[in-house]
N, C-alpha and C positions, 0 to 999 in steps of 0.2 A: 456511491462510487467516488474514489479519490483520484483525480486526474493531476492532482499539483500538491507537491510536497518541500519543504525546506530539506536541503543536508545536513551536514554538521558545520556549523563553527569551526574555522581553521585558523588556529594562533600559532607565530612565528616566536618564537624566546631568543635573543642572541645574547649571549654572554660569554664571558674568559673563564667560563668556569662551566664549562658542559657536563662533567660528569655529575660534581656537586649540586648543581639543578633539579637535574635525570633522576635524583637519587630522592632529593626532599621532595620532588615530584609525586614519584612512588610511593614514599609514607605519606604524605597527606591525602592522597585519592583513593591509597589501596590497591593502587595497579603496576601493571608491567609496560614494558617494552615490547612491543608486537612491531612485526611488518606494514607498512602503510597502508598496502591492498587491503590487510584483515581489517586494519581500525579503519580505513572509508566501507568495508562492506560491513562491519561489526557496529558501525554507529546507526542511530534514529533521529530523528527530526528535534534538531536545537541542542543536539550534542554536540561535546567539543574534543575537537585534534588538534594536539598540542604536537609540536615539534621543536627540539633542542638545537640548536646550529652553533658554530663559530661566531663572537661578535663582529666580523668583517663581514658576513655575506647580506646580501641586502636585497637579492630576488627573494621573491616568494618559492620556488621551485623547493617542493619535496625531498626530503631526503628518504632513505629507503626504511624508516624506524619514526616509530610514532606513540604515542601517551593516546587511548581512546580512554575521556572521561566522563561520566554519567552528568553531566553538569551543563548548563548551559553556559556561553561564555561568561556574561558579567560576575556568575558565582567564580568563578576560576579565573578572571583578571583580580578580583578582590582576594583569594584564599592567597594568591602570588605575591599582592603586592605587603596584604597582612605579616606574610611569612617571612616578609624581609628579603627575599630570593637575590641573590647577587647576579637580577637584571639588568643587561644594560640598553635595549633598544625591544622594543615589542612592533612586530608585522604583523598586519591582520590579509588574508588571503579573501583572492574575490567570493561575493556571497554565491551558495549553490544551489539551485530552485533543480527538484527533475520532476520532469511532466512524460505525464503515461502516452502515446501513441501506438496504440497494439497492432497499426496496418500501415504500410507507405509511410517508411518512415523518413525515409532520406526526402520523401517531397515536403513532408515535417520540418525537417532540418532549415531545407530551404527555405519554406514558406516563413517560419521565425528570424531566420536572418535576414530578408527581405524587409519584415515588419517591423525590427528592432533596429535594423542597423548594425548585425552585428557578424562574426565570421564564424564557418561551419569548420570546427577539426571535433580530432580524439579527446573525449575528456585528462587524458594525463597532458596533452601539447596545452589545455586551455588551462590546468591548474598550472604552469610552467610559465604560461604570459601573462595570466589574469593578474593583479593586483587590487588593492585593497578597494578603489571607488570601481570595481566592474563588477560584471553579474555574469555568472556560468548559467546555462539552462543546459541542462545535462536529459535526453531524449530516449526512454526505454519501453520496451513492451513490459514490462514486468511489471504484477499491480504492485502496489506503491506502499501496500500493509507490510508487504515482506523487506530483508536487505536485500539492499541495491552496491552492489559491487563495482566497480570499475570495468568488470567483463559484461555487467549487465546494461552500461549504459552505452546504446550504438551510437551515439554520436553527441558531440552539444556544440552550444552555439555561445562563444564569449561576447558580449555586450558589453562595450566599453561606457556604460554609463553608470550611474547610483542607482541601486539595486531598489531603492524604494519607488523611483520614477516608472523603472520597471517592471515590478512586481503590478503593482498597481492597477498600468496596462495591460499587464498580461492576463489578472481576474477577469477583467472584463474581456478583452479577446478570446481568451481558450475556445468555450464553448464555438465562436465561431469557427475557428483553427480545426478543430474538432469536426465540427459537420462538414468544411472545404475538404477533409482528407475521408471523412467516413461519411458521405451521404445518405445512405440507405443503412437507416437502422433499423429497429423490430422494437414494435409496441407489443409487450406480452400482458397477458392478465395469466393472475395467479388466485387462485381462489381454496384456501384450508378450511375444513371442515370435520370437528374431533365431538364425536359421540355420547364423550366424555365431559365433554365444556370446560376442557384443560384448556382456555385459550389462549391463556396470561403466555406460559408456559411452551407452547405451541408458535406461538408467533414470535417469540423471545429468539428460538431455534431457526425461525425462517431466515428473519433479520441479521440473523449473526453471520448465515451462510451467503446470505446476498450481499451484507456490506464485506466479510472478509476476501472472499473472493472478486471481490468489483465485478461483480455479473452486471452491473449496470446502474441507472439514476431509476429512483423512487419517486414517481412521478403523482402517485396518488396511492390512497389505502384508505380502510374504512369497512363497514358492513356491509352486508346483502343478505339477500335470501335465495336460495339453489331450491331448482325441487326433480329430486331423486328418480319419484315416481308422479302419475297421474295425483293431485288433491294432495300430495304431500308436500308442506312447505317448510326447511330447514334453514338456519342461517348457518352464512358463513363470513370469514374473513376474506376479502378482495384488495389487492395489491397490485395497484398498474407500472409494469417496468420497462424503461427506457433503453436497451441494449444493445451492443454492438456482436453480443454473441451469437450463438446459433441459437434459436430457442429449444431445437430437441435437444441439444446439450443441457439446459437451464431446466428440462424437464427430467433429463437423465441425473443430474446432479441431486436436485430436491428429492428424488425419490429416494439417498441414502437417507435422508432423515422422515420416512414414512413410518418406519418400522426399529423396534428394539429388538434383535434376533428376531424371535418369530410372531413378537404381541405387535401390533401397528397401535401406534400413536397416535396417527391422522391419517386425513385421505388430502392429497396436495394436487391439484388439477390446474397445469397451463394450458391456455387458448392462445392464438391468433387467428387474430380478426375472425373473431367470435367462433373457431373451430377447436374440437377439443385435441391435445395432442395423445394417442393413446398409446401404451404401454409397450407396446405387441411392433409401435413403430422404431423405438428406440435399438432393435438389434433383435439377435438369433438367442432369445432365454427361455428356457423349461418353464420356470413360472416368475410371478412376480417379485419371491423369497430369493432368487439365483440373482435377478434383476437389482432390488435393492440392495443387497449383500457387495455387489462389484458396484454399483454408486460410492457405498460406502466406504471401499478401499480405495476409492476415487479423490472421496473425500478428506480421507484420514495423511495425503498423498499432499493435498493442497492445503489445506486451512490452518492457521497456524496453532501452535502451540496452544496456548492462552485458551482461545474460542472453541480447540476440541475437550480441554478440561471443561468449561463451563457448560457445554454438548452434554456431555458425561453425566454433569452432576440433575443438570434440568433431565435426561434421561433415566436415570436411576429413582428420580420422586416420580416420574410419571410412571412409571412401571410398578414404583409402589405400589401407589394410589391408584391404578389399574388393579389389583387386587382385593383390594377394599372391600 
């Protein structure tokens, strides 16, 4: 689970030659001119947002048009100054850390700017004062694998300090932050078990769904042994999870990847505190084919891009090699 993420890199360019910039900008990146909302929700972690001004203006504040470029800053302060750019003053905008809070969030808010020293507004009022030795901590429920937009962050907190002194702190704090606001988590065991001893394969699938979703911390994994019936003893894979979700959600979710259509690939079984959660508890389904089927479009709804092509391709070998 990813609770803490960097934004993008936010560079200020002033110069007497705005359009001229804009333009050498464009051919050396390959990009356009987008809206600012799009390049803060269109960026990842250690990208950089370039913005072109007037050489008078000397806030940091936004303008409504932005450069999002696949780069982290130091490659795009170098490609600028290589280029020759007819720069005449470089701003650098406060750094942006946003940490996940999926509950109470405003006591979130708080509870950071208590701890930081620092003031609670809208992320656009904080990109507007912040300057270049502060730290934004920008506060969302949204996991943190997907973009993060400026509608998706409810609040942050500016800290008027150096972002490394910060940072720093704040590693070692979260987790507490984290338990003050979400006390009562859920210890789930997960335990797969495939017929087949696809297990490479099988657990590749599990991991993918548990880290892209941020269902929670991985608190432990390893072997065991299950036994089905009387004097039968099988092994399985066992996986202790940390989370703040429901666990019948966590149960309802694994079970899109139980099955390919109609072959099952594994048998995936949550407990708490050592009860099993059964199938028949998750909702009103004809059988468990109806059940899996709507996990799936559950799944295919949340998980991003990337991780349902790689789904795909480990699903199509094991359905192979299911017929072998």
């Amino acid at each position: 689970m990813r609770v803490l993420r960097f934004g993008p890199s936010i560079i200020f360019l002033r110069t007497p030659h705005v359009d001229a910039v804009k333009e050498v900008l464009a051919q050396i990146f390959n990009v356009k001119e987008i809206p600012t909302d799009d390049a803060i929700k269109g960026s990842n972690e250690f990208e950089t947002i370039v913005f072109v001004t007037d050489e008078w203006e000397k806030e940091t504040i936004p303008p409504k048009t932005a450069f999002l470029l696949r780069n982290h800053a130091l490659a795009v302060l170098g490609s600028i100054i290589n280029a020759g750019m007819p720069v005449e003053r470089v701003h650098i905008e406060s750094t942006l850390i946003f940490i996940r809070v999926p509950e109470r969030v405003e006591e979130g808010l708080k509870l950071i700017a208590e701890k930081y020293g620092g003031e609670v507004m809208g992320l656009r009022d904080a990109l507007d004062e912040g300057e270049v030795g502060d730290t934004i901590i920008g506060v969302t429920r949204k996991k943190l694998s997907s973009p993060i937009g400026p509608e998706d962050v409810e609040g942050a907190v500016l800290v008027r300090r150096d972002f490394l002194s910060v940072y720093r702190e704040l590693l070692l704090d979260l987790p507490m932050i984290l338990f003050k606001l979400l006390p009562e988590w859920n210890e789930v065991t997960i335990k797969l078990y495939d017929t087949e001893k696809h297990y490479e394969e099988n657990i590749e699938r599990l991991l993918l769904v548990i880290e892209d979703l941020d269902l929670g911390f991985v608190v432990g994994e390893g072997w065991d042994w299950d036994y089905p019936r009387p004097f039968m003893r099988v092994p399985v894979y066992k996986l202790k999870l940390l989370t703040w979700e429901d666990p019948v959600r966590v149960k309802f979710l694994l079970k899109g990847i139980e099955y390919h259509g109609y072959k099952r690939l594994c048998d995936i079984d949550v407990f708490v505190e050592g009860k099993k959660i059964h199938w028949t508890a998750l909702g009103k389904y004809d059988s468990k084919f109806e059940l899996a089927q709507k996990a799936r479009e559950e799944l295919e709804k949340n998980l991003s891009g990337d991780v349902l092509k790689r789904l795909g391709e480990l699903e199509e070998r094991l359905a192979a090699e299911s017929k072998e």
